[in-house]
C-alpha positions in Angstrom: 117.9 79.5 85.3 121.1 78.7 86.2 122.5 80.9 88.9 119.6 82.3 89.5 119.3 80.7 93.2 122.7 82.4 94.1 121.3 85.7 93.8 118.2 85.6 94.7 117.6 87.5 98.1 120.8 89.8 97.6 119.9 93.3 98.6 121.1 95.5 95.9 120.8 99.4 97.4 122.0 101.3 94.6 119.8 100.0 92.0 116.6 100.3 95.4 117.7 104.1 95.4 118.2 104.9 91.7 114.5 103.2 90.8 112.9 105.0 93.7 114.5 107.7 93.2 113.1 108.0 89.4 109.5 106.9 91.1 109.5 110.3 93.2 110.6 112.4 90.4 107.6 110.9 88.4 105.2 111.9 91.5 106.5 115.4 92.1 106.1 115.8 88.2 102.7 114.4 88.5 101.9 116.3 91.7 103.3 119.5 89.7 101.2 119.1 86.8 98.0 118.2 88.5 98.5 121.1 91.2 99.8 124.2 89.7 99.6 123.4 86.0 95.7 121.4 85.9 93.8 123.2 89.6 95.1 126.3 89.7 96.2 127.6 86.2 99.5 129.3 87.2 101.8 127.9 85.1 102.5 125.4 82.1 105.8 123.5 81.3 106.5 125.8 78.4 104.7 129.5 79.0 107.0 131.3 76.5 105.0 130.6 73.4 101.2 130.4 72.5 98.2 128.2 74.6 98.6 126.0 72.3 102.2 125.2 72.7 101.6 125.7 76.8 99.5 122.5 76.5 101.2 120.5 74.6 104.3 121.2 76.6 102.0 120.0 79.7 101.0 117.1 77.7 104.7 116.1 77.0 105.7 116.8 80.6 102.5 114.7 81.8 103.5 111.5 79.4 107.2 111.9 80.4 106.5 111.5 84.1 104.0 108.4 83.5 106.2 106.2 81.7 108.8 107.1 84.5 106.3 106.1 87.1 105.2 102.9 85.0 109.4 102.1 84.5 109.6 102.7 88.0 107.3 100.6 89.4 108.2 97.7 87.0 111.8 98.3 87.9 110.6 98.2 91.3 108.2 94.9 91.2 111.6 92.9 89.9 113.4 94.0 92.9 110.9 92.6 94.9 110.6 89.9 92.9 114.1 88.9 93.3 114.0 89.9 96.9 116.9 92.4 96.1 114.6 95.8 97.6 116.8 97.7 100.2 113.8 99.2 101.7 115.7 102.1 103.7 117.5 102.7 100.4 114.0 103.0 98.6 112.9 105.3 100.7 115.5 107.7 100.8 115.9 107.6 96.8 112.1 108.5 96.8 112.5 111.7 98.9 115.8 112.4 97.0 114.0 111.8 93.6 111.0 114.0 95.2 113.5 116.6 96.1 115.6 116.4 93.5 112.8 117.1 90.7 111.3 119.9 92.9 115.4 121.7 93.4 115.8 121.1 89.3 112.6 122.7 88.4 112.8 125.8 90.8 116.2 127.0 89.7 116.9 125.4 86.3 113.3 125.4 84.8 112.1 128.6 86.7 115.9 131.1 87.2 118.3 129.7 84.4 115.5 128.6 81.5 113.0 131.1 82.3 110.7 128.2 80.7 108.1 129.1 83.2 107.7 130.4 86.7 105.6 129.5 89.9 103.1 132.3 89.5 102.4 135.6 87.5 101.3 138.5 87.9 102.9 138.8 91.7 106.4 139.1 93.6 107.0 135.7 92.6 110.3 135.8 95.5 107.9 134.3 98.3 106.7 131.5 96.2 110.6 131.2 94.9 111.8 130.7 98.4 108.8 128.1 99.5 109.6 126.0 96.3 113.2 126.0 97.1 113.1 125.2 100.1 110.9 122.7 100.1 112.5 120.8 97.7 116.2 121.3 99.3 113.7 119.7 103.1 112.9 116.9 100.7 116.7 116.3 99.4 117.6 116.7 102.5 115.3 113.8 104.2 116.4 111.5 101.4 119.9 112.1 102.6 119.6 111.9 106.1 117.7 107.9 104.9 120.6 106.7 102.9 123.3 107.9 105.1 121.8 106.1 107.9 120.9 102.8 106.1 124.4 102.9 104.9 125.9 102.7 108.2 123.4 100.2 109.1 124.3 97.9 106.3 127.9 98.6 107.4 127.5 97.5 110.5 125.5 94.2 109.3 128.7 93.4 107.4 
């Protein structure tokens, strides 16, 4: 293809962020589900409704996250393809898209939605708090990657 040649090898760190960052989303969602919706029965996507609903609300949640982790990882194959994967970039969207999912589903899924919560039947605040946090650790990692392979990559130019 015409043109082709020009671009192939040209880093392209937004787009190495954003498609990482969708693949960590997809594993936390997946990591979610298999965890604390499948191993331990605490919670389902939807727990405001029947059994019935709960799973199919897992079930939408679980086919939502694969076809993000299958677009991801095709996304992801053409990067490398085209030689355009910034790999610090990647890495820092995953924990951002890791963190990001987690932060989004502790305080709008669990506190403004009330879709579902952590645990019942306990003082839910501890498990609040660990969620949370953990998911503001993994925002925060991601951050701390892309800020510093930004000033790398400034420096490089």
């Amino acid at each position: 293809m015409p043109g082709q040649g020009a671009e192939a090898g040209r880093s392209e760190p937004r787009r190495s962020l954003l498609v990482c960052a969708m693949i960590g989303a997809a594993v936390m969602a997946a990591v979610d589900e298999i965890v604390f919706h499948q191993i331990l029965h605490w919670h389902h996507f939807y727990d405001r409704s029947t059994s019935g609903a709960a799973l199919v609300s897992d079930g939408l949640l679980h086919t939502a996250e694969l076809l993000a982790l299958v677009a991801g990882a095709v996304l992801f194959s053409d990067l490398r393809r085209r030689r355009a994967l910034s790999p610090a970039h990647a890495r820092g969207g995953f924990f951002l898209g890791l963190g990001a999912f987690q932060l989004f589903d502790g305080v709008v899924d669990h506190k403004l939605l009330r879709v579902h919560q952590i645990r019942y039947g306990v003082d839910v605040t501890p498990y609040d708090w660990a969620w949370n946090l953990a998911g503001l650790a993994l925002l925060l990692v991601g951050v701390g990657i892309v800020v510093r392979a930004g000033r790398r990559g400034r420096r490089r130019s």
